[in-house]
C-alpha positions in Angstrom: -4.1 -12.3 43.5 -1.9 -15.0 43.2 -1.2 -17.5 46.5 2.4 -18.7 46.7 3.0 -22.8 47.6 5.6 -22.3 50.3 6.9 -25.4 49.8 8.0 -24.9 46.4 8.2 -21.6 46.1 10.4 -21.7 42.9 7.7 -23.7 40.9 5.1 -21.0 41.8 7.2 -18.3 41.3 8.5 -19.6 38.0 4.3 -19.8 37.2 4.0 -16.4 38.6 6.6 -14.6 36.0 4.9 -17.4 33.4 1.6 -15.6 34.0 2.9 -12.1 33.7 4.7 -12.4 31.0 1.8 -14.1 29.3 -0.9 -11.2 30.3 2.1 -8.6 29.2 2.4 -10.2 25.5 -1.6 -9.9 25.3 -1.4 -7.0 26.6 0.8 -5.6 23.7 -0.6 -4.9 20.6 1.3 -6.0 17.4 2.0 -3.4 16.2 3.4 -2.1 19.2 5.8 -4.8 19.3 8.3 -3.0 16.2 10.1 0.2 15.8 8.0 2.6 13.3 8.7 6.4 12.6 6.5 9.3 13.1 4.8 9.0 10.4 3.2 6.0 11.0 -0.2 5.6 12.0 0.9 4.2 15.1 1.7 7.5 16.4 -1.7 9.1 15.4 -3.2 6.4 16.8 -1.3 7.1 20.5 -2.1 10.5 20.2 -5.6 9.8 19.5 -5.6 7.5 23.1 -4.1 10.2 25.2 -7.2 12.8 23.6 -10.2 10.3 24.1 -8.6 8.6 27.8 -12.5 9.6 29.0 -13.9 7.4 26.1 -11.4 4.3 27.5 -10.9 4.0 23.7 -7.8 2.3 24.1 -6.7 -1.5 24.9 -9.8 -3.3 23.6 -9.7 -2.3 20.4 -6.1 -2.8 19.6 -5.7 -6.4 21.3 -6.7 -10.0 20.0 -6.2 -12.8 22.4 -4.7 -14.9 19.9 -3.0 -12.6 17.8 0.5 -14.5 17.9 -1.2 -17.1 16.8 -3.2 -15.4 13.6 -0.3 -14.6 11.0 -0.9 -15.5 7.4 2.5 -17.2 7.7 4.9 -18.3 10.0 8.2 -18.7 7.8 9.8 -16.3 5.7 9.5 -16.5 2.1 13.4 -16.4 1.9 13.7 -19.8 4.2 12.6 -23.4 2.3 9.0 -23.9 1.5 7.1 -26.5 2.9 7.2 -28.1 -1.1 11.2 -27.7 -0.6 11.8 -31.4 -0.8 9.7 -32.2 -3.4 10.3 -33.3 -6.1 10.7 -31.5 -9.7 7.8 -33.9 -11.5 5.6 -33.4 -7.8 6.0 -29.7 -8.5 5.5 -29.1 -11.9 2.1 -31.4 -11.1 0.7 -28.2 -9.5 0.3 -26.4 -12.4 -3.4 -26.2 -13.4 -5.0 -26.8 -16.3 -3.6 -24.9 -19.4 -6.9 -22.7 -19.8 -7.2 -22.1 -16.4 -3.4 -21.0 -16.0 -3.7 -18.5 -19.0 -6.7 -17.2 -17.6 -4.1 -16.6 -14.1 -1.5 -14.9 -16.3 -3.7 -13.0 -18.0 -5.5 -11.7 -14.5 -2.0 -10.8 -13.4 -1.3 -9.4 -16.9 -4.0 -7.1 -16.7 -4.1 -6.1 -13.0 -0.5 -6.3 -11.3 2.1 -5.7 -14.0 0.6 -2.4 -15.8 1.2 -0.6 -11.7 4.5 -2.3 -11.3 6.4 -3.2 -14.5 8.1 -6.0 -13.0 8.1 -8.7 -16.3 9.6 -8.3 -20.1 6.7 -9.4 -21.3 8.1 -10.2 -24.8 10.9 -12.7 -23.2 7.9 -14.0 -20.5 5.7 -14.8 -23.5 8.7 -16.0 -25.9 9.5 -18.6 -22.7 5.6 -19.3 -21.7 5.3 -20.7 -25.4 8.6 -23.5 -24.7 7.2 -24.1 -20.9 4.0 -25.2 -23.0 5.9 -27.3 -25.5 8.6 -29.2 -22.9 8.1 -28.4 -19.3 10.9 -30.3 -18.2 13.4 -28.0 -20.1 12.7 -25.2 -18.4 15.2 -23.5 -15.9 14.5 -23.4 -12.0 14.7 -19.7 -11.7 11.9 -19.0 -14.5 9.4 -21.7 -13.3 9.4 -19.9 -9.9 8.5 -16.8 -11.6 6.3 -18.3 -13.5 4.7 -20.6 -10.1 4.8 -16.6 -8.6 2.4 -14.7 -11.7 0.5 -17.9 -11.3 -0.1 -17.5 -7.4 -1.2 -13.6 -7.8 -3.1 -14.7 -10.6 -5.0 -17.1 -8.9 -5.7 -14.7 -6.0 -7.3 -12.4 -8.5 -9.9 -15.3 -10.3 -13.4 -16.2 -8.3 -15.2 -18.5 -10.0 -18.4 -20.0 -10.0 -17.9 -23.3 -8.1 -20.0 -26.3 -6.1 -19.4 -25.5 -1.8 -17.3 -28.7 -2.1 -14.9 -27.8 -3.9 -14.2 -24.3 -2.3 -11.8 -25.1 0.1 -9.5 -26.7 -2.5 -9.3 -23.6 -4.5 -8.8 -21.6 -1.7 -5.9 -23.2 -1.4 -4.6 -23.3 -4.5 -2.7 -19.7 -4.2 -0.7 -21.3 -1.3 0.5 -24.3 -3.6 1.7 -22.4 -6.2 3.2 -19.4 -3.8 5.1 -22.7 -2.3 5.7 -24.1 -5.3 7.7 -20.4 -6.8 9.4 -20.8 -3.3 11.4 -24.3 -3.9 11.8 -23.3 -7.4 14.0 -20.6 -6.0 15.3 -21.9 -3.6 16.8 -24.5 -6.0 18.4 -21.7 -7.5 21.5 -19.7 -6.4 19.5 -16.4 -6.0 21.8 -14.7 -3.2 25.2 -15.8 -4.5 24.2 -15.3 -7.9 21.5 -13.5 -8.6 19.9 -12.8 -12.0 17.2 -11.0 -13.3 14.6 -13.3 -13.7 15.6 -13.8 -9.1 14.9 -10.4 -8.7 11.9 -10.2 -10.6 10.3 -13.7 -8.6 11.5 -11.2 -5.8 9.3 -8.6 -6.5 6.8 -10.9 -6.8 6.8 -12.3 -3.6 6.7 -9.4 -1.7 3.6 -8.5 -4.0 2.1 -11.6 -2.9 2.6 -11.4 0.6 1.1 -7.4 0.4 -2.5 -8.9 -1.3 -2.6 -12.0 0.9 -4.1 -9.4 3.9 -1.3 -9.6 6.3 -1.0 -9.3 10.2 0.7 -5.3 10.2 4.2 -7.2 11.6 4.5 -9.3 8.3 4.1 -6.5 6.3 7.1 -4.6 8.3 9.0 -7.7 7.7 8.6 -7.2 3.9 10.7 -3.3 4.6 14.3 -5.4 4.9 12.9 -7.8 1.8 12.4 -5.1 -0.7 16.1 -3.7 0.3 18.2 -6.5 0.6 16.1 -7.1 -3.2 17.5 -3.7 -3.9 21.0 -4.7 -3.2 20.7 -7.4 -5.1 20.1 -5.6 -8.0 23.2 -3.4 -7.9 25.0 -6.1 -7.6 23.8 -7.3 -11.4 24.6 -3.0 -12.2 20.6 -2.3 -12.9 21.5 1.0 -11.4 24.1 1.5 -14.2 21.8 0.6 -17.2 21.6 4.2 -18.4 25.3 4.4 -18.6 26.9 5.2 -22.4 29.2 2.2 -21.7 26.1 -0.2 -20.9 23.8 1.1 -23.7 26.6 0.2 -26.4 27.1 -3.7 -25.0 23.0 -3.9 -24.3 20.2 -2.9 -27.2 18.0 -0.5 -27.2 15.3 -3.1 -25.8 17.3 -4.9 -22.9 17.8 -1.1 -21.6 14.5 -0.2 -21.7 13.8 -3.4 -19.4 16.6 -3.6 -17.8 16.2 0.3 -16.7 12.2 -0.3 -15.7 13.4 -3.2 -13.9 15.6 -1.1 -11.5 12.5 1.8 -11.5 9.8 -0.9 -10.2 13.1 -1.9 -7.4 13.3 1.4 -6.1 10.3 2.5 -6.1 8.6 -1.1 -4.3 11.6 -0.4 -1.4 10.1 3.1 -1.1 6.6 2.6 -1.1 6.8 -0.2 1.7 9.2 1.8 3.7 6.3 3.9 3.9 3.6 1.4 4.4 5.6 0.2 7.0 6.8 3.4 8.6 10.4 2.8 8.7 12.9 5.5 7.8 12.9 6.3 4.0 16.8 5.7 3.0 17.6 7.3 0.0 19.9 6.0 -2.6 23.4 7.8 -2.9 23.9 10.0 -6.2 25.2 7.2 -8.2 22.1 4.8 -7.9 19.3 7.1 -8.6 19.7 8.9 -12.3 17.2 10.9 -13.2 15.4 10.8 -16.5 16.4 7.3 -16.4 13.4 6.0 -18.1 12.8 9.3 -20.6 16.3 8.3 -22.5 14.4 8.3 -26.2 17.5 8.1 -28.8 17.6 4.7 -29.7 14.9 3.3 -28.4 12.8 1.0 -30.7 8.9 1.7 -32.3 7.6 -0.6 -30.1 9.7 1.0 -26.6 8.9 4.8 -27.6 5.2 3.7 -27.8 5.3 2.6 -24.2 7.0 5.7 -23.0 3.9 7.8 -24.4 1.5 5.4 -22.0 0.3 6.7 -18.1 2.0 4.4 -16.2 2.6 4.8 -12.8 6.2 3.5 -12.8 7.3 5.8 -15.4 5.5 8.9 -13.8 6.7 8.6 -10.7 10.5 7.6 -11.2 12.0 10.5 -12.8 10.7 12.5 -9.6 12.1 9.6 -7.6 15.4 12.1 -6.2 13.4 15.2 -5.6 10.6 12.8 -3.8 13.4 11.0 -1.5 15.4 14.2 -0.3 11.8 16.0 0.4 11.1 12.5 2.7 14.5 12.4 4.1 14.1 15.7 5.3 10.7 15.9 6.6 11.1 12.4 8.3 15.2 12.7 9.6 15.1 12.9 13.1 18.0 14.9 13.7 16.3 17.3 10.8 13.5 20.1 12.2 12.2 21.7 8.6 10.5 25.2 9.2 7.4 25.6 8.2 8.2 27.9 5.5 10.1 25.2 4.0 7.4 22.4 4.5 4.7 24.9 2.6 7.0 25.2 -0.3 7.8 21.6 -0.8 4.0 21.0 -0.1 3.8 23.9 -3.6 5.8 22.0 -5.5 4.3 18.6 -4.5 1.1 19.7 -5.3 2.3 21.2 -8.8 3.7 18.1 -9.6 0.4 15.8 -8.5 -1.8 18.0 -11.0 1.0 17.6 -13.4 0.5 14.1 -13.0 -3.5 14.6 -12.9 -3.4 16.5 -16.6 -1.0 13.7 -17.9 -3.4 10.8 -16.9 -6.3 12.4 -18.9 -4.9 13.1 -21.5 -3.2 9.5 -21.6 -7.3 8.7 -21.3 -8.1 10.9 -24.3 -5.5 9.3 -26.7 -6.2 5.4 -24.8 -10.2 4.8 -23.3 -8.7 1.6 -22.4 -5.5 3.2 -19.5 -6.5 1.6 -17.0 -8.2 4.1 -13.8 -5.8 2.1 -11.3 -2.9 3.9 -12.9 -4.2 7.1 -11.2 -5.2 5.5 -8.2 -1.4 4.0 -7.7 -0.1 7.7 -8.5 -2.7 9.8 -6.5 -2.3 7.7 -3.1 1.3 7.7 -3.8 1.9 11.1 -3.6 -0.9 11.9 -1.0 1.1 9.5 1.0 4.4 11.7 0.5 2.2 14.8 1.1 1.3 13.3 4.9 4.8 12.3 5.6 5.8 16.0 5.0 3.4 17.5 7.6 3.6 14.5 9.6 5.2 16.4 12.2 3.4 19.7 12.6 0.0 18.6 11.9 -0.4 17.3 15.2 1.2 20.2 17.4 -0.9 22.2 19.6 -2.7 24.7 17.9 -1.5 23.5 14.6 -4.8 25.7 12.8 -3.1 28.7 14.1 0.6 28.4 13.9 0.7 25.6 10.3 -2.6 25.8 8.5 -1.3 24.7 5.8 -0.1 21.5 7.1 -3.4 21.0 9.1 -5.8 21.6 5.8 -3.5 19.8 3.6 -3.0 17.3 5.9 -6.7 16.4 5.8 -7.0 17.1 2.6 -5.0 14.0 1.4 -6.9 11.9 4.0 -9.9 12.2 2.4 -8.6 12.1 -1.1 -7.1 9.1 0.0 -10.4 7.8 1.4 -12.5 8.7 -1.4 -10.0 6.5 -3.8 -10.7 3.4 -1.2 -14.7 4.1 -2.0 -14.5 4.6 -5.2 -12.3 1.6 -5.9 -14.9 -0.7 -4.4 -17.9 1.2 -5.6 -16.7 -0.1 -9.0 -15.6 -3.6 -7.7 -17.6 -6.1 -10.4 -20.1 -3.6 -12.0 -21.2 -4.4 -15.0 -21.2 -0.8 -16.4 -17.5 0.1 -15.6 -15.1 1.3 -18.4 -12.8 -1.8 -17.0 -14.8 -4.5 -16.0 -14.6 -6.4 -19.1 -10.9 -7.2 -18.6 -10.5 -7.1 -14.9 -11.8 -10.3 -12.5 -14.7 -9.3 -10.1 -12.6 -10.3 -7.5 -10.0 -7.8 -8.1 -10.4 -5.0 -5.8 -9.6 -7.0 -2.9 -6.4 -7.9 -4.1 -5.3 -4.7 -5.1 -6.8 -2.6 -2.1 -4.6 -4.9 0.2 -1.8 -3.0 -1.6 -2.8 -0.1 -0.3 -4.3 -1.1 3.1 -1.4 0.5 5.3 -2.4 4.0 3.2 -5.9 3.4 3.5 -6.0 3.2 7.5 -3.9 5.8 8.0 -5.8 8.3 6.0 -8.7 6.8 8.4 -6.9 7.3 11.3 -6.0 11.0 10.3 -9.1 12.2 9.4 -10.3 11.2 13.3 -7.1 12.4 14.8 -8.9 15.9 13.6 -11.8 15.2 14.1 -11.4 14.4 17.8 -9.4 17.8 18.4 -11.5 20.0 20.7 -9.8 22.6 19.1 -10.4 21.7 15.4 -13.4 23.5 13.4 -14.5 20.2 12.8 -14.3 18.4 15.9 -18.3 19.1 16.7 -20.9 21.0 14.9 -21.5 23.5 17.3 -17.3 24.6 16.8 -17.6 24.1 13.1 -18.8 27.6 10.9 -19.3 27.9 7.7 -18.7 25.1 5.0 -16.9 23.5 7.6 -20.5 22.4 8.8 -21.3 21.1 5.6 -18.0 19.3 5.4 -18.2 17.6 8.4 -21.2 15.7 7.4 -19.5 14.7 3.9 -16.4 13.5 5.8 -18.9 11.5 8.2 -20.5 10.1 5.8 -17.0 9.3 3.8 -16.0 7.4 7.1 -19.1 5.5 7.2 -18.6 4.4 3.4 -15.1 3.0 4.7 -16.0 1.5 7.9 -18.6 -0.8 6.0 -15.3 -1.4 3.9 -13.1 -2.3 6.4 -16.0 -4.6 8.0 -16.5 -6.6 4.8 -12.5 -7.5 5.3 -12.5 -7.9 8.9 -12.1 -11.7 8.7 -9.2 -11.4 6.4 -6.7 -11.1 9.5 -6.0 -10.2 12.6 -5.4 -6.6 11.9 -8.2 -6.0 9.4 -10.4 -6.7 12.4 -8.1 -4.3 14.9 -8.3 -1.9 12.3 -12.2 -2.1 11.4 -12.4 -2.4 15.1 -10.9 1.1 15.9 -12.2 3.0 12.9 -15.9 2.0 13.7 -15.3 2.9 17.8 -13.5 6.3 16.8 -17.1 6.8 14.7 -19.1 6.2 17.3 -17.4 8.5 19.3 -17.4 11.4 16.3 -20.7 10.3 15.7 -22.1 11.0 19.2 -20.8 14.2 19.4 -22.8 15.1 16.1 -26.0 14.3 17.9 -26.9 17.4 19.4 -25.8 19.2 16.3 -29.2 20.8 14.5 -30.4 19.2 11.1 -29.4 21.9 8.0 -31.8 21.9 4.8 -30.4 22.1 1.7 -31.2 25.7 1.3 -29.5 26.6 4.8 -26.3 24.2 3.5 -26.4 26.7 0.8 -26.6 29.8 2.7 -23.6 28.9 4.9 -21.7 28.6 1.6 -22.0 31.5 0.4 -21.3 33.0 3.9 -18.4 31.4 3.9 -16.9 31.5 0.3 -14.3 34.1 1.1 -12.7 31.5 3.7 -9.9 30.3 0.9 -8.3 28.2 3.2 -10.9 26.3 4.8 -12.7 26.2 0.9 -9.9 25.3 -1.0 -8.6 22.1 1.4 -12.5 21.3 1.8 -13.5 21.9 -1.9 -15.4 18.4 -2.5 -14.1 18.5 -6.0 -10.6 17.7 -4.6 -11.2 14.5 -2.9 -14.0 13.2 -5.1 -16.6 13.9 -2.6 -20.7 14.1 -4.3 
């Protein structure tokens, strides 16, 4: 209880509101603190509070008491760098030594550009060659690309060094990130944008997704990646596929300049979902399909890339069925039946085994397509799938009245989750098909791209798993292979908790986020207790008890999600 000083009653009253507002901003978690659509994890994550109010799960776990403090930055990446007012020679000094900078390019090379097709690699080579020769000759605008490959390069590259130099190195991905910032900045990237701007764009907001930032910063990246989209029509990327473009542009530049736009649109949508903002889809004009299937004209080398699994390319001609299925599942002035919802989930699920068969066979003609291509495109559409029945998986009753979006629903959770495990399970071994190009070090990187996905497949598969009314919220309400799946799925979560506690100290909201997954377990976990012990052989009797249950089988088949 605060004690007022009558006889300055303004000062103590001006402490007073001080004080309150102060316990009401640490009372307010951060990711409370911006606007986010329903499906977010945010909202699972309310729902989940008002189910377990007798566990007093909330508040603790969602709070830091410095978290204003704890972001990974506190300027924008489109304000001056702290390098800004250096100079050109001071800059260019940051460049490491020629080795070690090839062996950054080539860690980008090999990990970031085959998922997001953001460089013409024959022009970045062609120019990497001159910037070797004459540094000093090279524009503003590419050394900031090139200060940008170098900074995620650097994030990707662990090596082997004495405790006393550490700390240097760890900084070294800030230099360069600052560096690429004054470089453009020198530039006249919003009057006047180009295409090597928009591609040190794209970088940027790459950077800031691997550098494990606070969930606010990575909202903050939703109005990047679109005003980086409306910068791009404004160079006519979005008209690249035109008859009148293709005769003034060869057969090459169109190719780029079309994969360009691709790797645009489809960074904007996958951090509007990340961040749970709405999904805006282009108008007719922007968004051609086939785009990037166009094959007259296009050179030996071009045609060749078209035949390779990348995730850009498979994803991108699906892009306007993909946005209008989003923008009316997510449209709040839009209520799809469910009907509709368990059609478009049919022809979502067609169109991610399509995408299954094309990866393997991509495998079968190329050992060395790399498995991250798949991981990209899985998650991807998983994460489209849970938008969809984003809405009606969490009604009352939902097993009853939408079974399909409840078991499909938790079906992409844990497909999701396995891909987290398994992309970690691989992280630096020695016997895996792509550890001989790919840094150790890699998997943090890239699972940071994916970290918003990740914890919100988390955060579903609990949001079921704390139903009373769910078959799997306790072993005594579970029958059949749902008791058997239960235990998998527990034993998934664990594999994911002891993920999210190696990254805890990466930020603020790793540590909020390993913090709630590993309390929710606990709370899953106790209510497994009094369940009885199955052998093997009983595991296998209440199989085949159960194998006529094709709805609770086919969304729990452990093939599905990768599950052993």
């Amino acid at each position: 209880m605060l004690v007022l000083d009558v006889d300055n009653p303004s000062s103590n009253a001006t402490g007073s509101c001080h004080l309150k507002l102060e316990s009401e901003t640490k009372l307010v978690p951060l990711y409370k603190q911006a606007y986010h659509s329903g499906f977010h994890w945010s909202v699972l994550v309310e729902n989940i509070e008002s189910l377990l109010k007798h566990h007093r799960w909330a508040g603790i776990h969602h709070v830091h008491p410095n978290q204003e403090q704890l972001f990974s930055s506190t300027e924008s990446f489109l304000a001056n760098s702290p390098s800004s007012n250096a100079t050109r020679r001071t800059l260019l000094s940051y460049v490491p030594p020629r080795d070690m900078a090839e062996t950054f390019i080539q860690h980008y090379l090999n990990v970031i550009e085959p998922s997001h097709q953001i460089l013409h690699l024959p022009s970045f080579k062609y120019e990497l060659v001159a910037f070797w020769d004459r540094p000093s000759t090279m524009s503003d605008g590419w050394l900031a690309l090139f200060f940008a490959v170098l900074a995620l390069g650097c994030q990707l590259h662990h090596p082997c060094q004495p405790a006393s130099e550490e700390n240097d190195f760890e900084a070294l991905p800030s230099r360069l990130f600052d560096a690429a910032q004054a470089f453009l900045h020198r530039t006249s990237f919003m009057i006047r944008p180009d295409l090597t701007s928009i591609r040190t764009l794209c970088l940027f907001v790459i950077c800031r997704q691997t550098r494990g930032a606070v969930c606010i910063e990575l909202t903050a990246l939703w109005p990047v990646t679109g005003l980086i989209v409306r910068l791009a029509i404004t160079l006519g990327l979005h008209l690249t596929h035109s008859t009148q473009y293709a005769q003034r542009g060869g057969a090459d530049d169109t190719t780029s300049r079309n994969r360009l736009w691709a790797a645009v649109i489809l960074l904007d949508l996958r951090q509007a979902l990340a961040a749970g903002m709405p999904v805006i889809p282009p108008s007719g004009n922007l968004l051609t399909e086939n785009l990037l299937g166009i094959g007259p004209g296009l050179s030996d080398e071009a045609a060749t890339q078209q035949k390779e699994y990348l995730f850009l390319l498979a994803i991108y001609n699906y892009l306007p069925q993909i946005f209008k299925i989003l923008e009316l599942a997510t449209s709040p002035q839009i209520t799809l039946c469910y009907s509709v919802v368990v059609k478009y989930d049919q022809q979502i699920k067609a169109l991610l085994n399509h995408f299954h068969n094309a990866f393997f066979a991509a495998c079968a003609q190329n050992p060395d397509t790399d498995p991250f291509q798949w991981t990209m495109t899985n998650i991807f559409i998983r994460r489209v799938l849970l938008a969809l029945h984003s809405r009606l998986y969490r009604e009352p009753d939902v097993l009853s009245r939408y079974p399909v979006s409840y078991w499909s629903s938790l079906e992409c959770s844990l497909a999701i989750l396995s891909a987290q495990r398994d992309l970690w399970d691989t992280d630096g071994d020695p016997g895996s098909e792509s550890s001989c190009k790919n840094p150790p070090g890699r998997t943090p990187v890239i699972a940071r791209l994916l970290q918003q996905d990740f914890f919100l497949a988390a955060i579903t598969v609990c949001f079921h798993l704390v139903q009373a009314e769910s078959p799997l919220s306790s072993p005594e309400s579970s029958q059949g292979c749902q008791v058997r799946a239960r235990k998998t799925i527990l034993e998934l979560l664990g594999s994911c908790r002891g993920i999210w506690e190696r990254e805890q100290d990466v930020s603020v909201c790793h540590g909020t986020a390993f913090s709630m997954i590993d309390s929710l377990l606990r709370i899953v976990e106790r209510g497994s207790d009094g369940g009885k012990e199955e052998s093997p052989d009983e595991e296998d009797m209440v199989l085949d008890q159960c194998m006529f249950d094709s709805e609770c089988c086919g969304a729990l088949s452990l093939a599905q999600w990768g599950g052993t």
